[in-house]
N, C-alpha and C positions, 0 to 999 in steps of 0.2 A: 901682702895686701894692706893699704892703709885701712887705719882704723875708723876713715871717715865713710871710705867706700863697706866694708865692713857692715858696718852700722847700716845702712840703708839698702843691702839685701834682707838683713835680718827684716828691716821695717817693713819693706814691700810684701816678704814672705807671712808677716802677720797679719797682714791688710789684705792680703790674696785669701788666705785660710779664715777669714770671720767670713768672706763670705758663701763660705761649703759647710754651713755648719751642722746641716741634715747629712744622714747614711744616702749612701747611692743606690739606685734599686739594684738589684740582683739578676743573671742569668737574662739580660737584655739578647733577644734573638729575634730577627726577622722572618716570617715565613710566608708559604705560597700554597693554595689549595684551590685549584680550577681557576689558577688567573687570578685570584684576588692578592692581597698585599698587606699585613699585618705584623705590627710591632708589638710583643707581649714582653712580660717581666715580672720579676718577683719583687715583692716587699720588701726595702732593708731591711737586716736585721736590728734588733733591739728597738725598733721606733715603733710609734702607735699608730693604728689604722685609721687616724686622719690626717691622713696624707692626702694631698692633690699631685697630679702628672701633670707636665707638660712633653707630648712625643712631636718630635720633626720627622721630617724624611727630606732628600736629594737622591740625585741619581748623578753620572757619572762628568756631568760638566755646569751643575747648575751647584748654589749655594743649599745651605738647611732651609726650609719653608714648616709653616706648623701646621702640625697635621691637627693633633685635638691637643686643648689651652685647658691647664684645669680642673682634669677631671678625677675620678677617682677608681675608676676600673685601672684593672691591671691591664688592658692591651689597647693599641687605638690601631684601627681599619684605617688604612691610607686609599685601598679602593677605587672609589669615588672621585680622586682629586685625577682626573685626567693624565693618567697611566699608561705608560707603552708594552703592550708585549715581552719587545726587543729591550724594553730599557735593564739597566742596569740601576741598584738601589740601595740606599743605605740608611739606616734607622736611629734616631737617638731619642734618650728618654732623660728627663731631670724632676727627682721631689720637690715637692713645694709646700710648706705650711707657713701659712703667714709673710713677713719680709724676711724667713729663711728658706732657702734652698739649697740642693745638691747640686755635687759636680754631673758635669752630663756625661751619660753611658751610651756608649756609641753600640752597633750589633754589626755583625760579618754584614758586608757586597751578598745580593742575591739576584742574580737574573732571572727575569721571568719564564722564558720561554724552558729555558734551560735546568731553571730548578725546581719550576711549581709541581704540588704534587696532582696528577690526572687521576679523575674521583674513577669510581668503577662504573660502568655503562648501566645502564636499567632492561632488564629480560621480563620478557610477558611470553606465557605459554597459550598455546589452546589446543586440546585434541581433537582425532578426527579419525576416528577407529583407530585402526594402531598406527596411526600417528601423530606427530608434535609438529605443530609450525612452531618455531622459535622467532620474534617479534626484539630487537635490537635497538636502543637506543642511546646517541652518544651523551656521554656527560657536561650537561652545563655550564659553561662557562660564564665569568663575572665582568671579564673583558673579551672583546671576539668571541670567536667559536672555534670548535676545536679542527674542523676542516682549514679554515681558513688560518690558520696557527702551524699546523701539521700538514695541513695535505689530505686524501684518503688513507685511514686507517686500517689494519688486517683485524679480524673477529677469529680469537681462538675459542673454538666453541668447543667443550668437552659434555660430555654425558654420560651417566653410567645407571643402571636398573639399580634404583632403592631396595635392596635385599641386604639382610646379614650376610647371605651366601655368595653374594654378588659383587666381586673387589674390582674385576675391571672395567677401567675406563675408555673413553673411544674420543679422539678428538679430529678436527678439521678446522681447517683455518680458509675462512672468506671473509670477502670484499661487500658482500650481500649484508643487508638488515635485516632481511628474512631468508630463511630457509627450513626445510621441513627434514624431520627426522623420521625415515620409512623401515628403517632396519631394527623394527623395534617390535617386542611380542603383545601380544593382547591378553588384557586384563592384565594392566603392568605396570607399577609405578615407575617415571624415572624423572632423574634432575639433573639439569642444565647451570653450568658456569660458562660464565663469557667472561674473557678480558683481552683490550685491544690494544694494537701496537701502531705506534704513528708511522707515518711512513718518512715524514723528517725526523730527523735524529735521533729515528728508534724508540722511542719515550714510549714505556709501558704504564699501562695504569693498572689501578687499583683491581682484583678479580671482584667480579658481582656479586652479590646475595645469592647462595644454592636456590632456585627455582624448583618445584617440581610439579609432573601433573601426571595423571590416569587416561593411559589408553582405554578404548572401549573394546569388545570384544568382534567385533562386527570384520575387522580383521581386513584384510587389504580389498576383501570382495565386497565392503560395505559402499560404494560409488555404484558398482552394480547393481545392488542388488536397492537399491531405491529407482533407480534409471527401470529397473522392471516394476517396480510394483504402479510407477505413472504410466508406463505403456500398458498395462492391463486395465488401471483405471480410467483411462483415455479410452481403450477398446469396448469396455463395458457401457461405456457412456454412448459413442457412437454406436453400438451395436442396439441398444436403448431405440435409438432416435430411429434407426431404422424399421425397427417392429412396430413403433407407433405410427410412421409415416403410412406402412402398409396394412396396416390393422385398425385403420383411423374408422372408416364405417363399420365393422364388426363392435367397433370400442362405441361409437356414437350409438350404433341398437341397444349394445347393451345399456349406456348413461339413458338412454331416452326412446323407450318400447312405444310402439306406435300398438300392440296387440289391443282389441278391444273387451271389453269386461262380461263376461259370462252373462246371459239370460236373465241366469237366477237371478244375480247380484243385482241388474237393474231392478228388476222387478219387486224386490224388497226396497228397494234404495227409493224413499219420498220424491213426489217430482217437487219440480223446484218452480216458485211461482215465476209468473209471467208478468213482469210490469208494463201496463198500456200508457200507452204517455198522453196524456189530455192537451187536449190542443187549447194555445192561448191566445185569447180574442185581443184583438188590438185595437187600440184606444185610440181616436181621434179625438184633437185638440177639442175639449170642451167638455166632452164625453164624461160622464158619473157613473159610476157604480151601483147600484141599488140590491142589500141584502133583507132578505127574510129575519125577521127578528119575529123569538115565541115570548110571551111575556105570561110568565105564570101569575094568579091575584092569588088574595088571601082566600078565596070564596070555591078554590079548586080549578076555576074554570082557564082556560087558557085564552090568549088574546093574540090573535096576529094583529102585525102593524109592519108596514112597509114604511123603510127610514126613505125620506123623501131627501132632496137636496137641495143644499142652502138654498134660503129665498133670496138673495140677491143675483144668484145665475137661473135665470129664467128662462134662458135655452135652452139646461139639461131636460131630457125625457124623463117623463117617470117610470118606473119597470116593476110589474106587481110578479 
Protein backbone atom coordinates (compact mmCIF):
# COMPACT_ATOMS: atom_id res chain seq x y z
CA UNK A 1 0.00 0.00 0.00
CA UNK A 2 1.54 3.54 -0.62
CA UNK A 3 2.56 5.42 2.03
CA UNK A 4 0.44 8.21 0.82
CA UNK A 5 -2.80 6.32 0.78
CA UNK A 6 -1.56 4.94 4.05
CA UNK A 7 -1.56 8.20 5.69
CA UNK A 8 -5.01 9.21 4.92
CA UNK A 9 -6.87 6.15 6.46
CA UNK A 10 -5.07 6.73 9.39
CA UNK A 11 -6.28 10.59 8.95
CA UNK A 12 -9.89 10.02 8.31
CA UNK A 13 -9.78 7.15 11.10
CA UNK A 14 -8.80 9.97 13.61
CA UNK A 15 -11.21 12.47 12.36
CA UNK A 16 -14.10 9.78 12.36
CA UNK A 17 -13.05 8.83 16.28
CA UNK A 18 -12.97 12.67 17.89
CA UNK A 19 -16.29 12.62 16.95
CA UNK A 20 -17.61 9.47 19.37
CA UNK A 21 -16.03 10.77 22.12
CA UNK A 22 -18.88 10.02 24.83
CA UNK A 23 -19.52 5.95 25.99
CA UNK A 24 -22.43 4.54 24.00
CA UNK A 25 -25.54 3.77 26.14
CA UNK A 26 -25.96 0.30 27.11
CA UNK A 27 -28.51 -2.76 26.69
CA UNK A 28 -30.39 -0.56 23.99
CA UNK A 29 -33.78 -2.70 23.45
CA UNK A 30 -37.17 -1.92 21.95
CA UNK A 31 -40.39 -3.10 23.62
CA UNK A 32 -44.15 -3.44 23.38
CA UNK A 33 -46.94 -3.63 26.09
CA UNK A 34 -50.69 -3.37 24.90
CA UNK A 35 -49.74 -1.65 21.58
CA UNK A 36 -47.53 0.86 22.72
CA UNK A 37 -43.73 1.32 21.49
CA UNK A 38 -40.77 2.13 23.47
CA UNK A 39 -37.04 2.45 23.27
CA UNK A 40 -35.27 2.23 26.80
CA UNK A 41 -31.36 1.75 27.78
CA UNK A 42 -28.83 1.95 30.06
CA UNK A 43 -26.16 4.64 31.11
CA UNK A 44 -22.65 4.13 29.61
CA UNK A 45 -20.45 3.08 31.83
CA UNK A 46 -17.79 5.26 33.47
CA UNK A 47 -19.67 8.62 32.44
CA UNK A 48 -21.74 11.07 34.62
CA UNK A 49 -25.40 11.46 34.80
CA UNK A 50 -25.40 14.56 32.72
CA UNK A 51 -25.95 13.04 30.02
CA UNK A 52 -28.70 14.14 27.42
CA UNK A 53 -30.32 11.20 24.71
CA UNK A 54 -31.28 11.67 21.58
CA UNK A 55 -33.80 8.19 20.39
CA UNK A 56 -34.99 7.76 16.56
CA UNK A 57 -37.19 5.14 15.54
CA UNK A 58 -38.04 3.67 11.47
CA UNK A 59 -39.90 0.93 10.47
CA UNK A 60 -39.26 -1.44 7.70
CA UNK A 61 -39.12 1.04 4.53
CA UNK A 62 -38.90 4.53 5.80
CA UNK A 63 -35.47 6.31 7.12
CA UNK A 64 -34.61 7.08 11.22
CA UNK A 65 -37.06 10.03 12.20
CA UNK A 66 -36.51 11.51 16.04
CA UNK A 67 -38.58 10.33 18.39
CA UNK A 68 -37.34 12.53 21.69
CA UNK A 69 -34.16 15.30 20.97
CA UNK A 70 -32.46 15.82 24.41
CA UNK A 71 -33.55 14.36 26.90
CA UNK A 72 -32.37 12.83 29.95
CA UNK A 73 -34.62 9.93 30.91
CA UNK A 74 -33.39 6.61 30.06
CA UNK A 75 -36.26 5.55 27.49
CA UNK A 76 -38.41 7.53 24.88
CA UNK A 77 -42.28 6.34 23.96
CA UNK A 78 -42.46 6.44 20.19
CA UNK A 79 -46.33 5.78 20.78
CA UNK A 80 -47.78 8.76 19.87
CA UNK A 81 -46.00 9.36 16.47
CA UNK A 82 -48.59 7.66 14.35
CA UNK A 83 -47.90 3.86 14.48
CA UNK A 84 -49.12 0.84 12.73
CA UNK A 85 -50.27 -2.34 14.43
CA UNK A 86 -48.80 -4.32 11.55
CA UNK A 87 -45.72 -2.27 11.26
CA UNK A 88 -42.43 -3.48 11.73
CA UNK A 89 -39.89 -1.23 14.02
CA UNK A 90 -36.51 -0.40 14.81
CA UNK A 91 -35.03 1.86 17.56
CA UNK A 92 -31.67 3.84 18.00
CA UNK A 93 -30.31 5.78 20.87
CA UNK A 94 -27.05 8.42 20.83
CA UNK A 95 -25.38 10.37 24.23
CA UNK A 96 -25.05 13.84 24.16
CA UNK A 97 -23.33 16.31 26.47
CA UNK A 98 -22.39 19.43 24.96
CA UNK A 99 -20.52 19.29 21.17
CA UNK A 100 -19.65 15.66 22.26
CA UNK A 101 -21.52 12.64 21.51
CA UNK A 102 -21.78 8.92 21.10
CA UNK A 103 -21.99 6.57 18.34
CA UNK A 104 -25.55 5.49 17.80
CA UNK A 105 -26.90 2.14 19.27
CA UNK A 106 -29.28 0.65 17.36
CA UNK A 107 -31.95 -2.18 19.27
CA UNK A 108 -33.52 -5.69 17.46
CA UNK A 109 -36.78 -5.21 14.60
CA UNK A 110 -40.08 -5.57 16.78
CA UNK A 111 -43.29 -6.12 15.31
CA UNK A 112 -46.13 -5.04 16.84
CA UNK A 113 -48.78 -7.16 16.41
CA UNK A 114 -46.62 -10.10 16.81
CA UNK A 115 -44.49 -9.12 19.71
CA UNK A 116 -46.34 -6.64 22.09
CA UNK A 117 -46.93 -8.04 25.27
CA UNK A 118 -51.29 -8.49 26.00
CA UNK A 119 -51.79 -6.82 29.61
CA UNK A 120 -54.06 -9.28 31.79
CA UNK A 121 -58.04 -8.64 31.38
CA UNK A 122 -59.74 -6.78 34.51
CA UNK A 123 -62.41 -9.34 36.56
CA UNK A 124 -65.10 -7.82 38.86
CA UNK A 125 -67.06 -10.13 41.06
CA UNK A 126 -70.62 -9.86 42.64
CA UNK A 127 -72.55 -12.54 44.77
CA UNK A 128 -75.92 -13.63 44.63
CA UNK A 129 -76.54 -16.46 47.21
CA UNK A 130 -74.32 -19.18 46.16
CA UNK A 131 -73.30 -17.58 43.43
CA UNK A 132 -70.57 -15.50 41.34
CA UNK A 133 -71.37 -13.48 38.28
CA UNK A 134 -67.88 -13.08 36.99
CA UNK A 135 -67.89 -9.48 34.89
CA UNK A 136 -64.75 -9.54 32.07
CA UNK A 137 -62.95 -6.96 30.70
CA UNK A 138 -60.46 -6.68 27.77
CA UNK A 139 -57.23 -4.98 28.19
CA UNK A 140 -56.56 -1.54 26.94
CA UNK A 141 -54.92 -0.91 24.20
CA UNK A 142 -52.50 2.41 23.20
CA UNK A 143 -53.21 1.89 19.59
CA UNK A 144 -56.63 0.02 18.25
CA UNK A 145 -58.19 -2.44 20.45
CA UNK A 146 -57.73 -5.57 21.06
CA UNK A 147 -60.97 -7.01 18.95
CA UNK A 148 -59.99 -5.30 16.25
CA UNK A 149 -56.12 -6.43 16.20
CA UNK A 150 -57.17 -10.11 17.28
CA UNK A 151 -60.53 -10.90 16.40
CA UNK A 152 -62.83 -12.42 19.21
CA UNK A 153 -60.81 -13.65 22.00
CA UNK A 154 -61.56 -17.22 24.41
CA UNK A 155 -61.88 -16.34 28.38
CA UNK A 156 -60.15 -19.21 30.36
CA UNK A 157 -61.74 -18.64 33.45
CA UNK A 158 -60.52 -20.78 36.46
CA UNK A 159 -61.89 -20.96 40.04
CA UNK A 160 -61.30 -22.75 43.09
CA UNK A 161 -62.86 -22.44 47.10
CA UNK A 162 -60.25 -20.29 49.06
CA UNK A 163 -59.47 -23.09 51.84
CA UNK A 164 -56.05 -24.40 53.02
CA UNK A 165 -57.98 -27.75 52.58
CA UNK A 166 -59.19 -26.77 49.14
CA UNK A 167 -56.41 -27.46 46.13
CA UNK A 168 -58.65 -27.98 43.45
CA UNK A 169 -59.32 -26.00 40.66
CA UNK A 170 -62.19 -25.94 37.85
CA UNK A 171 -61.79 -24.16 34.59
CA UNK A 172 -63.96 -23.34 31.44
CA UNK A 173 -63.25 -21.52 28.57
CA UNK A 174 -65.86 -18.83 26.98
CA UNK A 175 -66.48 -16.39 24.48
CA UNK A 176 -68.93 -14.43 27.15
CA UNK A 177 -67.81 -11.35 29.34
CA UNK A 178 -70.06 -12.57 31.69
CA UNK A 179 -71.03 -15.63 33.05
CA UNK A 180 -72.06 -17.04 36.52
CA UNK A 181 -70.64 -19.41 38.63
CA UNK A 182 -73.65 -21.94 40.17
CA UNK A 183 -71.72 -24.95 41.25
CA UNK A 184 -70.52 -23.32 44.09
CA UNK A 185 -71.32 -23.95 48.07
CA UNK A 186 -72.75 -21.28 50.51
CA UNK A 187 -71.16 -19.45 53.06
CA UNK A 188 -67.91 -19.87 50.83
CA UNK A 189 -65.16 -17.94 49.85
CA UNK A 190 -63.88 -18.37 46.24
CA UNK A 191 -61.48 -16.67 43.57
CA UNK A 192 -61.51 -16.27 40.11
CA UNK A 193 -58.40 -16.05 37.38
CA UNK A 194 -59.14 -15.12 33.72
CA UNK A 195 -56.61 -14.98 31.09
CA UNK A 196 -57.45 -14.73 27.31
CA UNK A 197 -56.39 -16.12 24.21
CA UNK A 198 -56.73 -14.27 20.64
CA UNK A 199 -58.21 -15.95 18.23
CA UNK A 200 -55.47 -14.53 15.59
CA UNK A 201 -52.36 -16.02 16.13
CA UNK A 202 -53.11 -17.47 19.48
CA UNK A 203 -51.54 -14.46 21.48
CA UNK A 204 -52.09 -15.17 25.09
CA UNK A 205 -52.01 -12.57 27.75
CA UNK A 206 -51.01 -11.82 30.81
CA UNK A 207 -53.41 -13.97 33.79
CA UNK A 208 -55.51 -11.43 35.99
CA UNK A 209 -55.11 -10.39 39.52
CA UNK A 210 -56.74 -13.49 41.77
CA UNK A 211 -60.17 -11.92 42.42
CA UNK A 212 -62.32 -13.21 45.24
CA UNK A 213 -65.80 -12.89 46.80
CA UNK A 214 -68.26 -14.59 49.53
CA UNK A 215 -71.31 -16.61 48.60
CA UNK A 216 -74.12 -15.89 50.86
CA UNK A 217 -75.97 -18.52 52.55
CA UNK A 218 -79.45 -18.19 51.13
CA UNK A 219 -78.30 -21.05 48.69
CA UNK A 220 -79.75 -21.69 45.27
CA UNK A 221 -83.59 -21.31 46.93
CA UNK A 222 -82.65 -17.59 47.70
CA UNK A 223 -84.73 -16.24 44.06
CA UNK A 224 -87.48 -18.15 45.59
CA UNK A 225 -87.74 -17.47 48.48
CA UNK A 226 -87.97 -13.49 47.84
CA UNK A 227 -90.47 -14.13 44.90
CA UNK A 228 -92.74 -15.51 48.11
CA UNK A 229 -92.25 -13.22 50.69
CA UNK A 230 -93.81 -10.24 47.58
CA UNK A 231 -96.68 -12.61 46.89
CA UNK A 232 -97.57 -12.66 50.51
CA UNK A 233 -97.05 -9.12 50.93
CA UNK A 234 -98.98 -8.21 47.87
CA UNK A 235 -101.83 -10.81 49.43
CA UNK A 236 -101.81 -9.09 52.65
CA UNK A 237 -102.14 -5.72 51.15
CA UNK A 238 -105.03 -6.78 48.89
CA UNK A 239 -106.59 -8.81 51.47
CA UNK A 240 -106.37 -5.28 53.62
CA UNK A 241 -108.26 -3.39 50.92
CA UNK A 242 -110.82 -5.76 50.89
CA UNK A 243 -111.94 -5.80 54.61
CA UNK A 244 -111.95 -2.02 54.54
CA UNK A 245 -114.00 -1.95 51.30
CA UNK A 246 -116.60 -4.09 53.13
CA UNK A 247 -116.37 -2.88 56.73
CA UNK A 248 -116.26 0.81 55.38
CA UNK A 249 -119.71 1.70 57.62
CA UNK A 250 -119.07 -0.46 60.59
CA UNK A 251 -115.43 1.52 60.50
CA UNK A 252 -117.35 5.06 59.74
CA UNK A 253 -119.85 4.20 63.27
CA UNK A 254 -117.19 3.41 64.80
CA UNK A 255 -114.80 6.89 63.68
CA UNK A 256 -118.09 8.91 64.00
CA UNK A 257 -120.97 7.63 66.73
CA UNK A 258 -124.18 9.31 66.11
CA UNK A 259 -125.34 7.83 69.97
CA UNK A 260 -126.82 10.59 71.92
CA UNK A 261 -125.55 11.61 75.49
CA UNK A 262 -127.20 10.27 78.61
CA UNK A 263 -129.91 12.50 80.48
CA UNK A 264 -127.71 12.96 83.30
CA UNK A 265 -124.83 14.35 81.35
CA UNK A 266 -127.17 16.98 79.68
CA UNK A 267 -128.70 17.88 82.56
CA UNK A 268 -125.48 18.77 84.46
CA UNK A 269 -123.96 20.22 81.28
CA UNK A 270 -124.56 24.49 81.38
CA UNK A 271 -126.94 25.48 78.70
CA UNK A 272 -125.28 27.44 76.25
CA UNK A 273 -126.41 31.06 75.75
CA UNK A 274 -128.53 32.07 72.84
CA UNK A 275 -127.43 35.05 70.76
CA UNK A 276 -130.37 37.42 69.40
CA UNK A 277 -129.17 39.36 66.73
CA UNK A 278 -130.42 43.00 66.71
CA UNK A 279 -131.70 44.19 63.92
CA UNK A 280 -129.91 47.28 61.95
CA UNK A 281 -131.83 50.41 61.13
CA UNK A 282 -130.85 51.71 57.80
CA UNK A 283 -129.80 54.93 57.16
CA UNK A 284 -131.04 57.10 54.53
CA UNK A 285 -128.97 59.80 52.87
CA UNK A 286 -129.01 62.61 55.27
CA UNK A 287 -130.05 60.66 58.06
CA UNK A 288 -127.98 61.48 61.96
CA UNK A 289 -127.68 59.41 64.56
CA UNK A 290 -128.60 60.93 68.04
CA UNK A 291 -127.13 59.32 71.37
CA UNK A 292 -128.02 59.78 74.92
CA UNK A 293 -125.01 61.24 76.76
CA UNK A 294 -125.07 61.22 80.96
CA UNK A 295 -122.80 63.91 82.15
CA UNK A 296 -121.85 63.62 85.83
CA UNK A 297 -121.05 67.49 87.62
CA UNK A 298 -118.99 68.26 90.43
CA UNK A 299 -122.25 68.73 92.64
CA UNK A 300 -123.40 64.86 92.38
CA UNK A 301 -126.04 65.53 90.23
CA UNK A 302 -126.22 64.08 86.81
CA UNK A 303 -127.25 65.91 83.46
CA UNK A 304 -128.79 64.38 80.45
CA UNK A 305 -128.04 66.13 77.21
CA UNK A 306 -129.11 65.00 73.86
CA UNK A 307 -125.93 65.52 71.19
CA UNK A 308 -127.88 67.47 68.74
CA UNK A 309 -126.46 67.60 64.98
CA UNK A 310 -124.33 69.90 63.26
CA UNK A 311 -125.91 73.12 62.71
CA UNK A 312 -125.13 73.37 59.25
CA UNK A 313 -127.48 70.23 58.29
CA UNK A 314 -130.75 71.54 59.10
CA UNK A 315 -132.59 68.72 57.70
CA UNK A 316 -131.31 66.06 60.33
CA UNK A 317 -134.17 65.34 62.88
CA UNK A 318 -133.53 65.50 66.32
CA UNK A 319 -134.08 62.36 68.45
CA UNK A 320 -134.52 62.71 72.35
Amino acid sequence: MPPSLTALILLCSAFSGSTATLGSPNNVRLSSYNMNLVLRWDRPEGEASDLLYTAEYKNQISSYKTGCLNISALECDFTPLHLSVYGRYMGRVQAVRGAESSAWVESSPLTLDRDTVIGPPSVSLVSNGATVEVSIKDPMFQISDLRNVYGEPDYNVTHWKSSRNETARKSQITQQTRLVLDDLDAWSRYCVQVQLKTGIDSRTSLPSNVTCQSTAGAGHGAPWLAAVLVLVGVSLAVALVVVVVRKRKSISRFLFPKDTLPQCLKESLPALPVSTPHPVKELHPGEELCDQVLLVTGGGGVEEEETQPDAGDASAPLRS
